[in-house]
C-alpha positions in Angstrom: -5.3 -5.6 -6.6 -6.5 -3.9 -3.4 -4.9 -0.9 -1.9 -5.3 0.3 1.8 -4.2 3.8 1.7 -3.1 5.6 5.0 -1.7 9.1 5.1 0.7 9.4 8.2 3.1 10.9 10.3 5.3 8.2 10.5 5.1 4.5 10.3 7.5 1.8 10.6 7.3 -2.6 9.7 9.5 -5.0 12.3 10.1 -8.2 11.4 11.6 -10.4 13.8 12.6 -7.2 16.1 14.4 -5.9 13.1 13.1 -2.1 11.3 12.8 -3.6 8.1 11.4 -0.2 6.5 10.0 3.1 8.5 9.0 6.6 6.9 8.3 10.2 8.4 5.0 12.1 6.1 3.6 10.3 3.4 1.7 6.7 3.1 1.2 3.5 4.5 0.2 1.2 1.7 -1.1 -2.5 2.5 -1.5 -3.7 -0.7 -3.1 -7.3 -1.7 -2.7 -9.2 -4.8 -5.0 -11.6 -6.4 -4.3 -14.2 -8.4 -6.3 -12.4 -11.2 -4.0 -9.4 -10.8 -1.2 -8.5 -13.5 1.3 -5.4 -14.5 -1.6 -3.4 -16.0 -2.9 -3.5 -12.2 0.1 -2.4 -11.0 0.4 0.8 -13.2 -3.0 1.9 -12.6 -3.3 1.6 -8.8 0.4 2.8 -8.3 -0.6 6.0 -10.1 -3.7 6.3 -8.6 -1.3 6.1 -4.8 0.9 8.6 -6.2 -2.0 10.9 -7.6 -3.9 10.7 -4.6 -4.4 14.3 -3.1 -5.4 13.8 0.4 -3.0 16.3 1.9 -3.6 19.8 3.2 -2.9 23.1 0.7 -2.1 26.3 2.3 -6.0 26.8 3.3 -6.1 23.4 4.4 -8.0 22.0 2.4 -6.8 18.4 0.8 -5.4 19.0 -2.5 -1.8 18.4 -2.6 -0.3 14.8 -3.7 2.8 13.1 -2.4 5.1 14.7 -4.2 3.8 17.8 -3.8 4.7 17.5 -0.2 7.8 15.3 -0.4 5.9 12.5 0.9 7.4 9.0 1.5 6.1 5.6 0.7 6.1 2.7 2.9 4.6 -1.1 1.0 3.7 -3.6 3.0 2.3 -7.0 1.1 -1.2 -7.9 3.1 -3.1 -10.8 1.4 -5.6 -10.8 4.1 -7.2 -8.1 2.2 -8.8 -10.2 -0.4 -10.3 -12.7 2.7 -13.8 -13.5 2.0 -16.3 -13.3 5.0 -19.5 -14.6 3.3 -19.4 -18.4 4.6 -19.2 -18.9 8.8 -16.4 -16.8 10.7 -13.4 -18.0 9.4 -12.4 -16.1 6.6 -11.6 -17.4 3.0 -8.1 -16.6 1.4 -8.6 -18.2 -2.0 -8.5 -14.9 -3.6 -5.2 -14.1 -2.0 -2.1 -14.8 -5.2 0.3 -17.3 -4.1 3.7 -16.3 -3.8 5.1 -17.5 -7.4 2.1 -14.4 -8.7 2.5 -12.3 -6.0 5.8 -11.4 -5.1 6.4 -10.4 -8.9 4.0 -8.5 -8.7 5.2 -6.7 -5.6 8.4 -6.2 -6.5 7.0 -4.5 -9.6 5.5 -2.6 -7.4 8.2 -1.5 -5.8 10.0 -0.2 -8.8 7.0 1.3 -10.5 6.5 3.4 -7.4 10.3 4.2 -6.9 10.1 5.3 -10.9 7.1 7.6 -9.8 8.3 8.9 -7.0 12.2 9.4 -7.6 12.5 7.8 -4.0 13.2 4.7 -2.4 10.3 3.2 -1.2 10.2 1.7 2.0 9.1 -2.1 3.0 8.2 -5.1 4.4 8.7 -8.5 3.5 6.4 -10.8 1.7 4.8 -13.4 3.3 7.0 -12.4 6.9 5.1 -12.0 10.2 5.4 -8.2 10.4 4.6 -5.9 13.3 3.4 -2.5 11.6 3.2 0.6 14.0 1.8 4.2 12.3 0.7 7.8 13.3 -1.9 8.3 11.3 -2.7 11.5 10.2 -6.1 12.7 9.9 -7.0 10.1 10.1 -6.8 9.5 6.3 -7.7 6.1 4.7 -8.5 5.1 1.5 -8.8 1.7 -0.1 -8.6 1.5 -4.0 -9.5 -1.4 -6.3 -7.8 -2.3 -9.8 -11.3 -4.4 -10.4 -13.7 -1.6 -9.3 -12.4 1.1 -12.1 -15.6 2.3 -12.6 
């Protein structure tokens, strides 16, 4: 399971002209879910999101984590993070779950972060055509990998 980490101002996901899910401070996660992936991924990348300290302390430096700073979380699915580029220009999504692993696993996702946080987290949908617009912050960006633990 892949994370794409991004410490914003705000951010918002449309789907089909709709706000589906939009924060103020906190993260933009793109996550991606392999068909490898199960709940033990889950519970160590969402505590590693929730742990993360990338924001600023009262000397600026970054040392406080999302709840520290009442930060919100918004999840969008994003299975295009497990393409593979080694073969020609068109990338390879065989890494990329289907939908009968996937969404499980994003909707535990969901709840594992909501049970971390004590909020509700924000979304998009999975598998939906999704227009995401953020402010980033910093900028920020960190990508985290369940497989590369070490």
């Amino acid at each position: 399971m892949i994370a794409v980490v991004q410490r914003v101002s705000s951010a918002s996901v449309t789907i089909d002209g709709m706000v589906s899910g939009e924060i103020q401070a906190g993260f933009l996660v793109l996550i991606g879910i392999t068909h490898l992936d199960t709940s033990e991924d889950v519970e160590w990348l969402g505590k590693k999101i929730v742990g993360l300290r990338v924001f600023g302390d009262e000397e600026g430096k970054m040392n406080l984590d999302l709840k520290s700073v009442d930060g919100n979380i918004l999840l969008v699915s994003q299975f295009t993070l497990h393409a593979s580029t080694k073969k020609g220009n068109r990338p390879s999504f065989i890494e990329a779950a289907k939908a009968d692993i996937a969404i499980p696993l994003y909707e535990e996702m969901i709840r594992f972060l909501t049970r971390e946080t004590g909020k509700q987290i924000q979304c998009g949908q999975f598998g939906a055509d999704m227009k995401v617009a953020i402010l980033n912050d910093g900028p920020v960006t960190i990508i985290i990998d369940s497989k590369n633990r070490v």
